[in-house]
N, C-alpha and C positions, 0 to 999 in steps of 0.2 A: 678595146679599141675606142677612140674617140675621133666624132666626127664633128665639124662647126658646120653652120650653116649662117647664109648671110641674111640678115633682118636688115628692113629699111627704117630706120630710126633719123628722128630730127629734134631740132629744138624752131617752136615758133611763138610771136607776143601777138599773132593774130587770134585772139581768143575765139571768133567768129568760127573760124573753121571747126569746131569741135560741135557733135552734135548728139544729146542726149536721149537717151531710151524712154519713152512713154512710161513704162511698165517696173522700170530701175526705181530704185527707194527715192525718197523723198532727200532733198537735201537739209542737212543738219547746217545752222547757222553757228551751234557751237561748236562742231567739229571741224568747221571751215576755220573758224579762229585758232582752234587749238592747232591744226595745220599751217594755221600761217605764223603764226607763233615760233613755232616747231622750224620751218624751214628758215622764220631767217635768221634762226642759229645755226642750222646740218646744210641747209639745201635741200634740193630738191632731191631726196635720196635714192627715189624709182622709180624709173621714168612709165607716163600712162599708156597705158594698151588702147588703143582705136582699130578697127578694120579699114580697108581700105576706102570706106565712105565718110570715113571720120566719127562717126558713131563710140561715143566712149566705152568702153569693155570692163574698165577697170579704171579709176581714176576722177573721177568726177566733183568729189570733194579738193583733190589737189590742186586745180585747174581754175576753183572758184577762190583759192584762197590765192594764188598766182596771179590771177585777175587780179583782187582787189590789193596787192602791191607792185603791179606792173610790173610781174616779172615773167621770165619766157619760161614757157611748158618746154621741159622734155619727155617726149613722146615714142613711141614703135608701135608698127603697124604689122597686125596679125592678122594676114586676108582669111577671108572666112569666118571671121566671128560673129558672134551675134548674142540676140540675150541669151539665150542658152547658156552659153560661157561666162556672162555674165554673173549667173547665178553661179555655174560651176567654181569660180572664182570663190567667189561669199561663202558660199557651203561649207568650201574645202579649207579655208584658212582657219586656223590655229590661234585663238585670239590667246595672250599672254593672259596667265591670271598672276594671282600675289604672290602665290608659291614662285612662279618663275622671274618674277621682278627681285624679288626674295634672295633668288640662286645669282643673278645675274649682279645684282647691286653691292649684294656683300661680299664680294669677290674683289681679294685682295688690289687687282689691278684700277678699279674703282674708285675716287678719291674720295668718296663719301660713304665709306664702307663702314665705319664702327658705327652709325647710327641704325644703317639694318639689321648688325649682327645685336645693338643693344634691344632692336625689335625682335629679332628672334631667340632671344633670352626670353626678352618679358613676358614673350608671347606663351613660352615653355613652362616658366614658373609659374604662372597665373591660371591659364587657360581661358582668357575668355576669348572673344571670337575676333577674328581681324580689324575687322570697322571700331571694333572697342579699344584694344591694343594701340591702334594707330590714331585715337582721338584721345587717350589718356597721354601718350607719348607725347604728341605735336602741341596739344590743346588748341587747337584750330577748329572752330567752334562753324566755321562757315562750310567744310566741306570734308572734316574730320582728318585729313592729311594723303588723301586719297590721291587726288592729280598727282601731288608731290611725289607718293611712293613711285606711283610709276615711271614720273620722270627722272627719278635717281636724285632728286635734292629733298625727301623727309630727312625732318633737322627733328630731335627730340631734345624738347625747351627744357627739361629740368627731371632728368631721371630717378631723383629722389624724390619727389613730388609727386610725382605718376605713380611710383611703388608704394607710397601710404594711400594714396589714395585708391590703389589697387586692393589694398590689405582693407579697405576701409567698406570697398561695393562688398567686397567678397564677402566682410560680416553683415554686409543687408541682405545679399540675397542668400544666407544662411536662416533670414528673418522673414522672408519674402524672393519667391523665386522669381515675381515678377520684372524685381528690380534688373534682372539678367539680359538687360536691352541698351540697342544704344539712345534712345531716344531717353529713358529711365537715368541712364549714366550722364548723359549731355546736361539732363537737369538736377541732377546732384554737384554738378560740378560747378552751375553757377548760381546753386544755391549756397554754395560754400562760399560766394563772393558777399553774398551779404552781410549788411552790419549786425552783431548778435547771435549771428548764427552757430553753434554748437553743435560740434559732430556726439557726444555724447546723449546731449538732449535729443538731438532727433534718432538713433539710435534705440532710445529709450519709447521716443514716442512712438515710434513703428514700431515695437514691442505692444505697446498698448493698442493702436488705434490701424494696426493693419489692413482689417476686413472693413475700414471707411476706404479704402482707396477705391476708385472706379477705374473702367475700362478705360485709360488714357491713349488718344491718338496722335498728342504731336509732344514736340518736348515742353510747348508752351503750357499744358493743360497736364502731364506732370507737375511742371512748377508749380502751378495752382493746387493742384492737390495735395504736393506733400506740404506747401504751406498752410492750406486751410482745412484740410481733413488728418493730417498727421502731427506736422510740430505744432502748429499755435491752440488745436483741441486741446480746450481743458490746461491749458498750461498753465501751471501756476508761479505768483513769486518765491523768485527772486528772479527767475528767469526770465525773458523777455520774449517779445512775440515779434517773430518776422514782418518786415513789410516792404512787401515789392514795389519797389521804385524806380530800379534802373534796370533790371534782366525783363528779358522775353524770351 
């Protein structure tokens, strides 16, 4: 049996009326954008929960991004709530991970569907971990292709290029497990942008000079290592020695 029940719901561009929880998280600047972003493609897709003092429940990020393109909240009012529910809210949602972007993007009805399904080939043949898969694929060196998956437009730039270069980490870290990172990977990739540079030579030179590599913490300080403790050690002619001029 199904019963409705009536909710009092509105739409208002009085921003003022809405009144925030002390105790509620912090507001994210970057997820107000990504929200305002967002809606003035879909809209406002669900409407914010308030009690009946106007006290936000649920919503609070939407409302800041609505503000800043003057546009009007839609709203419903849940008497009785409070932070409590609040939290119940947060707790209980189900945040999407890659796996479900995964199901949901490669799926025929999709219009950008072969590029998930050529990510979850690659992903299969290879095995390395997602953040690596989806920065070999994109080459998107600013944030690995990460936003994109989620929103359903990863675009993968050059699927033959990805695959040697895939074939190519896998014979490093057969040399060094180290290299099995993405930060390790980010700068392999734009050490292969420089002039001179030889995937055979360096190859060879991580064979010889492995146990010079140090604890590296960003991709910047990879770069520098494999150029000064791996390929340019000991290098001899005919081959020529890297030099960083343009990557960071």
């Amino acid at each position: 049996m199904t019963t409705y029940a009536t909710e009092k719901v509105g739409t208002t561009k009085d921003y003022s009326v809405f009144k925030y929880f002390d105790r509620n998280r912090v507001i994210s600047k970057n997820h107000v954008e990504d929200l305002r972003k967002d809606m003035t493609q879909r809209g406002q897709l669900e409407r914010v929960i308030v009690n009946e003092r106007w006290f936000v429940i649920d919503g609070q990020h939407r409302i800041e991004a609505r503000k800043l393109d003057k546009k009007p909240v839609d709203f419903r009012i849940k008497k009785g709530a409070s932070i409590i529910d609040v939290t119940a809210i947060n707790n209980s949602a189900k945040i999407w991970n890659n796996a479900a972007w995964l199901r949901n993007y490669s799926h025929v009805e999709h219009n950008n569907n072969k590029s998930y399904k050529q990510y979850a080939t690659f992903k299969k043949q290879h095995g390395f971990t997602e953040s690596i898969c989806m920065a070999l694929l994109s080459e998107d060196f600013h944030d690995y292709g990460r936003k994109s998956f989620k929103k359903g437009t990863f675009k993968v730039k050059n699927l033959e290029r990805a695959t040697g270069n895939a074939n190519q980490i896998a014979e490093l870290i057969a040399i060094d497990k180290r290299l099995n990172a993405l930060k390790a990977v980010l700068a392999f990739l734009k050490l292969k942008t420089l002039t001179n540079f030889k995937y055979n030579v360096f190859e060879s030179q991580l064979k010889k000079n492995k146990r010079r590599l140090p604890v590296c913490m960003n991709v910047e300080h990879w770069i520098d290592s494999f150029i000064d403790e791996i390929y340019n050690y000991n290098l001899r002619k005919p081959h020529k020695r890297l030099v960083n001029r343009h990557i960071s």
